[in-house]
C-alpha positions in Angstrom: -135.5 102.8 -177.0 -136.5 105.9 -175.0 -138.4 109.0 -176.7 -139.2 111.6 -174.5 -141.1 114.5 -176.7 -142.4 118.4 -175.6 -143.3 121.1 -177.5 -139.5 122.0 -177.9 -137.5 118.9 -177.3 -137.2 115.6 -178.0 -135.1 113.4 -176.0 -134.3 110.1 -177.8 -131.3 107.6 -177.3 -128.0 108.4 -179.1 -127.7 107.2 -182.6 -124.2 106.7 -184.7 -124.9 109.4 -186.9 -125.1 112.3 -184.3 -121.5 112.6 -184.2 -121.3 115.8 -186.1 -123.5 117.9 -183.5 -121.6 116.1 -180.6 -118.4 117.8 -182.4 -120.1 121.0 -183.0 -119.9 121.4 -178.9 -117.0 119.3 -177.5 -114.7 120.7 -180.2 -114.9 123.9 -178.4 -112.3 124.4 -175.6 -114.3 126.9 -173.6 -117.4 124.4 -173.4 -115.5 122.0 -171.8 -114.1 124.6 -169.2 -115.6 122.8 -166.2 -116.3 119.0 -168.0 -113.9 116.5 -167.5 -112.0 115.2 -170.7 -110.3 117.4 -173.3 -112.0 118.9 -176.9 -112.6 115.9 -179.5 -112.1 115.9 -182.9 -114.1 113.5 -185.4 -113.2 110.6 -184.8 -113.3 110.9 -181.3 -116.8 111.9 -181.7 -117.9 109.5 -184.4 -116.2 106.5 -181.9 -118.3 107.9 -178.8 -121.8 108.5 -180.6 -121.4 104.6 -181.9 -120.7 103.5 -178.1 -123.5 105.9 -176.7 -126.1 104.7 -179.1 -125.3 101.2 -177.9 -126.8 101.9 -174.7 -129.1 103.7 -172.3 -127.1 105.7 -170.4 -126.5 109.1 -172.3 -129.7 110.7 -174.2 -130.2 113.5 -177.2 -131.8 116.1 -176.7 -132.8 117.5 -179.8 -134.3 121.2 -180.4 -137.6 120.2 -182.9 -137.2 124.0 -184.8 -134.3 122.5 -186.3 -133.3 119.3 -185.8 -130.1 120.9 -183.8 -128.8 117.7 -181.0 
């Protein structure tokens, strides 16, 4: 596990139940303008937080004033 903390951030591994804030910004077609993949609903979000927090390779970087990922 990898927790990387500064006065602002945090940056932690993924866990399964930051799905909703992953939706928050990939349900949003003009985010996504110049990302690869298309806008996600749910599930899709709920299925890709589960593999991310299974592994090292993507992080969350979480504002501390509000807990916002």
């Amino acid at each position: 596990m990898i927790d990387l903390e500064s006065e602002r951030l945090l940056i932690r591994n993924f866990r399964s139940d930051d799905w909703n804030d992953l939706h928050d910004y990939l349900s949003i077609e003009e985010v996504l303008k110049y990302e690869p993949g298309e806008v996600c609903n749910e599930e899709n979000c709920k299925q890709m937080t589960l593999e991310r927090s299974q592994s090292n390779i993507f992080m969350a970087v979480v504002l501390r004033e509000n807990k916002k990922k």
